[in-house]
N, CA, C and O of each residue as an XYZ file, in Angstrom:
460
protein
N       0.840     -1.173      0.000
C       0.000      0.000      0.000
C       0.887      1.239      0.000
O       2.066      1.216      0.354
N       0.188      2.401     -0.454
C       1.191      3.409     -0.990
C       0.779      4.332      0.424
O      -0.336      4.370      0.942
N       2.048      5.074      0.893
C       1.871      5.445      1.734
C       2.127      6.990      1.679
O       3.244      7.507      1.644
N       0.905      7.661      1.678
C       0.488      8.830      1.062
C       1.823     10.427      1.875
O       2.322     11.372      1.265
N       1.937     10.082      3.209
C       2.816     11.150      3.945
C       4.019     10.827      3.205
O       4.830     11.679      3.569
N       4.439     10.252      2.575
C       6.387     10.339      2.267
C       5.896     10.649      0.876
O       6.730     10.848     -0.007
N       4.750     10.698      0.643
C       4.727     11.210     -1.369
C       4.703     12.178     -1.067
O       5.542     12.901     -1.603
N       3.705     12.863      0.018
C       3.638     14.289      0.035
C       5.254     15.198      0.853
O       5.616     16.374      0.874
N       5.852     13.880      1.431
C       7.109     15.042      1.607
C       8.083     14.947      0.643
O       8.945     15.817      0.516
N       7.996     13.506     -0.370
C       8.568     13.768     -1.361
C       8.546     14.760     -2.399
O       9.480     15.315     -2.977
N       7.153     14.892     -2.541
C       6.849     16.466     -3.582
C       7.067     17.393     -2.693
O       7.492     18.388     -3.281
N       6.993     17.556     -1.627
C       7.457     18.968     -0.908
C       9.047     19.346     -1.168
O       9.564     20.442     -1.379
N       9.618     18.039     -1.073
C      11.341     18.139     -1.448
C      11.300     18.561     -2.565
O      12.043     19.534     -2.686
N      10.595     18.200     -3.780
C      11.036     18.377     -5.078
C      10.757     20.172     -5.685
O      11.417     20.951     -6.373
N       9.506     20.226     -5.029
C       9.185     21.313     -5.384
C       9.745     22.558     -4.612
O       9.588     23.750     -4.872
N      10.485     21.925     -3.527
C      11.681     23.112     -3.524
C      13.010     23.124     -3.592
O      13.736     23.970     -3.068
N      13.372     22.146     -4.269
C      14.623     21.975     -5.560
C      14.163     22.872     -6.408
O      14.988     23.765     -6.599
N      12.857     23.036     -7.184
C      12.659     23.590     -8.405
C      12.634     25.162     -7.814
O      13.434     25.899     -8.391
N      12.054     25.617     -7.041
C      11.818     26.859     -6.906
C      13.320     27.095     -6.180
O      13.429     28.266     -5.813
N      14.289     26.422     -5.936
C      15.884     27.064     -5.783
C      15.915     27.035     -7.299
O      15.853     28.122     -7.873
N      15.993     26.047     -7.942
C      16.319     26.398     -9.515
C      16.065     27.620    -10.263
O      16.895     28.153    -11.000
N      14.739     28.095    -10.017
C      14.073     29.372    -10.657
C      14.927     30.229     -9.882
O      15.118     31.181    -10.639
N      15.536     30.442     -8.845
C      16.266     31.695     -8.292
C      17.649     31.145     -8.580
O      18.208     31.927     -7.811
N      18.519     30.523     -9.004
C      19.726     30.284     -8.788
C      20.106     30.064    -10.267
O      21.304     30.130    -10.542
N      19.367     29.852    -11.085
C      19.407     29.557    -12.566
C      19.793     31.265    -13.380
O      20.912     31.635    -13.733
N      18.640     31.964    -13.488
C      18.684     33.274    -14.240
C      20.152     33.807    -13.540
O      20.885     34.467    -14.277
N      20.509     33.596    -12.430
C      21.249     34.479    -11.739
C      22.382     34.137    -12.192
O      23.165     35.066    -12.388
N      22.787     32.937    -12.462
C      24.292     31.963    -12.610
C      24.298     33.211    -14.291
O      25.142     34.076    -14.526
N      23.098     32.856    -15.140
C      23.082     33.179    -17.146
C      23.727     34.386    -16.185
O      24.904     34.278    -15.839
N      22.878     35.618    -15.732
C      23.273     37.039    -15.912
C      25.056     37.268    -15.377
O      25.834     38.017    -15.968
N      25.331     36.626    -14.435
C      26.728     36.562    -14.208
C      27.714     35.807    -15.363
O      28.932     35.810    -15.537
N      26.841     35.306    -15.904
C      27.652     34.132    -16.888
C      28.288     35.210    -17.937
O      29.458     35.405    -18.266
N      26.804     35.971    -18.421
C      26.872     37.121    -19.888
C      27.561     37.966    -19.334
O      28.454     38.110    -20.169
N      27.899     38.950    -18.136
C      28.229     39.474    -17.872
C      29.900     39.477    -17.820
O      30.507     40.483    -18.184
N      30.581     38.330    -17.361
C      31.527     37.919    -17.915
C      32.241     37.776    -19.009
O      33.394     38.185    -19.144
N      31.554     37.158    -19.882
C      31.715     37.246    -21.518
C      31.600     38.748    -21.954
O      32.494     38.996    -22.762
N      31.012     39.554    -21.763
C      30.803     40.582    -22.163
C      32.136     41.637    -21.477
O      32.434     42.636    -22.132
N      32.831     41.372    -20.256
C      34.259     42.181    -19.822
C      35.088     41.325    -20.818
O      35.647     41.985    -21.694
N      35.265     40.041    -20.850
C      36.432     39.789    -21.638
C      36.347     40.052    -23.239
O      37.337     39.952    -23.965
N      34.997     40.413    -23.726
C      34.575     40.830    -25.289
C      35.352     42.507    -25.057
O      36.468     42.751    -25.517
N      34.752     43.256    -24.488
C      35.891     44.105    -24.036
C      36.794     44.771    -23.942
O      37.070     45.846    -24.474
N      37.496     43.931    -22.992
C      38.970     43.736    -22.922
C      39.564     43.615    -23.524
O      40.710     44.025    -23.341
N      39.102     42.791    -24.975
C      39.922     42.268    -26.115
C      39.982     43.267    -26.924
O      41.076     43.548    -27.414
N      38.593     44.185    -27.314
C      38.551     45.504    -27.933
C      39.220     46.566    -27.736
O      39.537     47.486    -28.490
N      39.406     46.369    -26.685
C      40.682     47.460    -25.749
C      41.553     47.481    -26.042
O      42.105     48.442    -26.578
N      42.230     45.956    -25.700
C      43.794     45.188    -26.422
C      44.075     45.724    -28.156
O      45.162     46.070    -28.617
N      43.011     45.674    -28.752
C      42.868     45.918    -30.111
C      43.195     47.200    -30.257
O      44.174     47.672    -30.835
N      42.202     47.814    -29.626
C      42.771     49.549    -30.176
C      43.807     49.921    -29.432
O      44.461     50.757    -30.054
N      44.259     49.687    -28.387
C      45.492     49.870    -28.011
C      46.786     49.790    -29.259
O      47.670     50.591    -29.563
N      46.369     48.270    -29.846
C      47.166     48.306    -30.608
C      47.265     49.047    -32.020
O      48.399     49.244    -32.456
N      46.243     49.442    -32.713
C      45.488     50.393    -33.478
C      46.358     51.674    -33.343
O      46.924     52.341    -34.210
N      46.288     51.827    -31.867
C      47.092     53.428    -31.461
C      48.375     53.131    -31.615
O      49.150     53.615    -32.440
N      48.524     52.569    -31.050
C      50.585     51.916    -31.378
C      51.017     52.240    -32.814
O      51.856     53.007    -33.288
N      49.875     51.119    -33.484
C      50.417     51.299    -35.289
C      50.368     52.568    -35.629
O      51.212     52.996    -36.417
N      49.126     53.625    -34.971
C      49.283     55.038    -35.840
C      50.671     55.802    -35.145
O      51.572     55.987    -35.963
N      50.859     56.115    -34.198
C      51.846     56.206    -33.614
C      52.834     55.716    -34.335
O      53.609     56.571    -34.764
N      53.040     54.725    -34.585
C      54.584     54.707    -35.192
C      54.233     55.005    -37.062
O      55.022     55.688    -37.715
N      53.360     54.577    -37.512
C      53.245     54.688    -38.480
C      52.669     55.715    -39.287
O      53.121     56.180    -40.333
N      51.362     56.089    -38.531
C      50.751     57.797    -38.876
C      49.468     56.869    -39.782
O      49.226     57.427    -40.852
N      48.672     55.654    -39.563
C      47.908     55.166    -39.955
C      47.145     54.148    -39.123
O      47.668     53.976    -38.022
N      46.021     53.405    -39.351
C      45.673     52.548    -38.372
C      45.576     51.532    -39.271
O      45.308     51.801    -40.442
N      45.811     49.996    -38.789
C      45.401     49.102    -39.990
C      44.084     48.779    -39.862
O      43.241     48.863    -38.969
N      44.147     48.191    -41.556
C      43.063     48.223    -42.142
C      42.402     46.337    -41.938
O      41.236     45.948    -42.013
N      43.749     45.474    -41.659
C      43.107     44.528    -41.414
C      43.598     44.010    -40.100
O      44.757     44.234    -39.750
N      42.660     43.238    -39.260
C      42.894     42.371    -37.583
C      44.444     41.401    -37.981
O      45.306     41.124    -37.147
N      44.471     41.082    -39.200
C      45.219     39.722    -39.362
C      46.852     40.771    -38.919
O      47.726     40.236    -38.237
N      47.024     42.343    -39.463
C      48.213     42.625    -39.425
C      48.549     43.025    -38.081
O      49.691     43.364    -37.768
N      47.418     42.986    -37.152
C      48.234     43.254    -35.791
C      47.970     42.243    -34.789
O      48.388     42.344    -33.636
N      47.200     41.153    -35.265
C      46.992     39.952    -34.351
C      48.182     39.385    -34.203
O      48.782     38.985    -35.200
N      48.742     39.252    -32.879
C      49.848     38.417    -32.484
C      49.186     37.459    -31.910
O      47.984     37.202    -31.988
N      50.334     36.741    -31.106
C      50.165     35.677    -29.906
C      49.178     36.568    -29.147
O      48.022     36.170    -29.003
N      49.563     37.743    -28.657
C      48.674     37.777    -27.379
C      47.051     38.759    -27.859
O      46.518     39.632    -27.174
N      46.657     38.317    -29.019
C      45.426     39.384    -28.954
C      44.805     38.616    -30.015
O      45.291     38.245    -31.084
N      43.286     38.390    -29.384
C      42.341     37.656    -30.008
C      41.434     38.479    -30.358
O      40.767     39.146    -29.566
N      41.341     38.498    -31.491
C      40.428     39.629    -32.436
C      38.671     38.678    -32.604
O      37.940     38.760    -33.591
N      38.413     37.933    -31.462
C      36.606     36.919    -31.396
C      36.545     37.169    -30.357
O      37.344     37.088    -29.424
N      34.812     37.754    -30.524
C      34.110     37.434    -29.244
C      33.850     35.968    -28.346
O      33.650     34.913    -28.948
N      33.883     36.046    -26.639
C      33.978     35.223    -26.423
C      32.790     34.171    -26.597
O      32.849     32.941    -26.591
N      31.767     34.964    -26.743
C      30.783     33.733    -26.940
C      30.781     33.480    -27.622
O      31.358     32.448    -27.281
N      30.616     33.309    -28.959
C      30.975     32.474    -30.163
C      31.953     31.819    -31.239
O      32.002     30.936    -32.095
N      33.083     33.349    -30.324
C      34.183     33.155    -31.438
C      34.039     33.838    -32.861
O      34.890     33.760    -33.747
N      32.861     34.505    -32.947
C      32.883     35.808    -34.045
C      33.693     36.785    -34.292
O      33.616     37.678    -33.448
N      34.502     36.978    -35.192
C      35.792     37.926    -35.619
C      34.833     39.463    -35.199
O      33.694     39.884    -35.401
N      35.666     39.775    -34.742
C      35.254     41.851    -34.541
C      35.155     41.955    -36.075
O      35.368     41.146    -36.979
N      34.772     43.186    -36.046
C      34.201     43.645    -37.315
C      35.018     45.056    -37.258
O      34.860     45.909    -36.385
N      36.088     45.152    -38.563
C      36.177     46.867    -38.757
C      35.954     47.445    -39.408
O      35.961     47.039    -40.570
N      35.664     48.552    -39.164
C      34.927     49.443    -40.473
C      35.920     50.825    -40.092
O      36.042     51.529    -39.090
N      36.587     50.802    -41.538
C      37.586     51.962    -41.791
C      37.151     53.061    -43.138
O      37.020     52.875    -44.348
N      37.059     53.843    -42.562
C      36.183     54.906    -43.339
C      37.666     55.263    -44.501
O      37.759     55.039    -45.708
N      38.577     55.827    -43.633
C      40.053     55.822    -44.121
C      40.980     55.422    -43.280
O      40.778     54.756    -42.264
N      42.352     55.945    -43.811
C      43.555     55.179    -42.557
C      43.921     55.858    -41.266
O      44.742     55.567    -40.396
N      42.734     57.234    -41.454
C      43.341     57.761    -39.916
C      41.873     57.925    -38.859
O      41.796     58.704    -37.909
N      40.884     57.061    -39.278
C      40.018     56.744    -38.623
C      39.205     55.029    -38.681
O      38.874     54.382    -39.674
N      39.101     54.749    -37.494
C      38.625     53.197    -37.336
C      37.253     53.162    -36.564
O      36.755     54.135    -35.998
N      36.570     51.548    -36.640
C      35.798     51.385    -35.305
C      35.497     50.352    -35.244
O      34.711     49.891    -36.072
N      35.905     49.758    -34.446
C      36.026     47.979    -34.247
C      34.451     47.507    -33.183
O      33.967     47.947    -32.141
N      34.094     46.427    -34.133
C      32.479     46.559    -33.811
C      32.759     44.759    -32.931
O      33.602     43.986    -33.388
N      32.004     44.439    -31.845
C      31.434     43.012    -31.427
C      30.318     42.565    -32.227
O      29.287     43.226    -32.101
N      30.300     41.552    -33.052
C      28.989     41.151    -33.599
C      27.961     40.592    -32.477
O      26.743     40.769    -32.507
N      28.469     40.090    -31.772
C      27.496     40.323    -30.586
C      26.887     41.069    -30.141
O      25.783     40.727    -29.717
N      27.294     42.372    -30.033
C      26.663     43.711    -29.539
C      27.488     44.395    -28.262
O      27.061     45.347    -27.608
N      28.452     43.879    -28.094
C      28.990     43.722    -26.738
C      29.642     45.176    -26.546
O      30.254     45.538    -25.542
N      29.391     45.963    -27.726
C      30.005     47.189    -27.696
C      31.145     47.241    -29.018
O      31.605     46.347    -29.729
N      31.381     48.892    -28.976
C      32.448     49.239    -30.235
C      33.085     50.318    -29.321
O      32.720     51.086    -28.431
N      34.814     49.821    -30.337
C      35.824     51.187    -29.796
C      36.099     52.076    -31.201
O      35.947     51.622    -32.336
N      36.407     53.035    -30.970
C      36.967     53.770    -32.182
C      38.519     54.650    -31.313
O      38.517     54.754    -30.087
N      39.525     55.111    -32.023
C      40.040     56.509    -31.572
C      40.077     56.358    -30.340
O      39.978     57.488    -29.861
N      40.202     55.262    -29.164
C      40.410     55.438    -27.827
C      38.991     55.789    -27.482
O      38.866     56.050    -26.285
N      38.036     55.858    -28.090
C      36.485     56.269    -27.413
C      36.012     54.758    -27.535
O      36.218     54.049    -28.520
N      35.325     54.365    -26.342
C      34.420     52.911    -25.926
C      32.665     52.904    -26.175
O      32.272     54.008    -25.798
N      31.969     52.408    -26.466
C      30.616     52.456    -26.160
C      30.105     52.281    -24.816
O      29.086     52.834    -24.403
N      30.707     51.638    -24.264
C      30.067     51.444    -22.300
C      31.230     53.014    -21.929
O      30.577     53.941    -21.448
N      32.020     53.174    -22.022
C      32.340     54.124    -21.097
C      31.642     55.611    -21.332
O      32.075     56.655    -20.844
N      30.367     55.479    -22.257
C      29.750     56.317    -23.162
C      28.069     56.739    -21.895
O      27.517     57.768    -21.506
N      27.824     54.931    -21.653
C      26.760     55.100    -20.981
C      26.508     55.684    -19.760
O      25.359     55.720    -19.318
């Protein structure tokens, strides 16, 4: 015979596993994106940093990621691994885009340090 008090504290257990889930779930994604989105970034940073270097020595910015990607600078966002995007109007102006959305730098100017 089924013995009705341990079903009902069994669903009492379960159903508050699930309702920790609903609070501990969204919270983990928004810290998760939030992450991805400093090191998307960071990398944009790294980039025009280097952008400024090349005009600096050169009196131009390049026109493609491949000529200033070294070892240490990854020109993809982290969530997918999507190449930045540049759009060079000419050689003494740039603006390096996240296809993600994660933000654009141009000229040492950021989109979040905007907001």
């Amino acid at each position: 015979m089924l013995n009705w008090s341990v079903v009902r504290k069994l669903l009492i257990v379960i159903l508050a596993l699930v309702l920790l889930a609903i609070i501990i779930v969204p919270g983990y994604r928004i810290k998760k994106q939030s992450e991805i989105q400093q090191v998307c970034r960071s990398r944009l940073e790294q980039i025009a940093k280097a952008q400024e270097k090349c005009f600096a020595q050169y009196g131009r910015y390049v026109s493609e990621l491949t000529e200033i990607s070294g070892d240490s600078l990854n020109c993809t966002c982290p969530l997918n691994d999507s190449l930045f995007i540049l759009n060079m109007p000419d050689a003494t102006h740039y603006k390096l885009f996240c296809p993600n959305e994660h933000g654009w730098i141009s000229e040492e100017r950021a989109s979040w340090k905007q907001e």
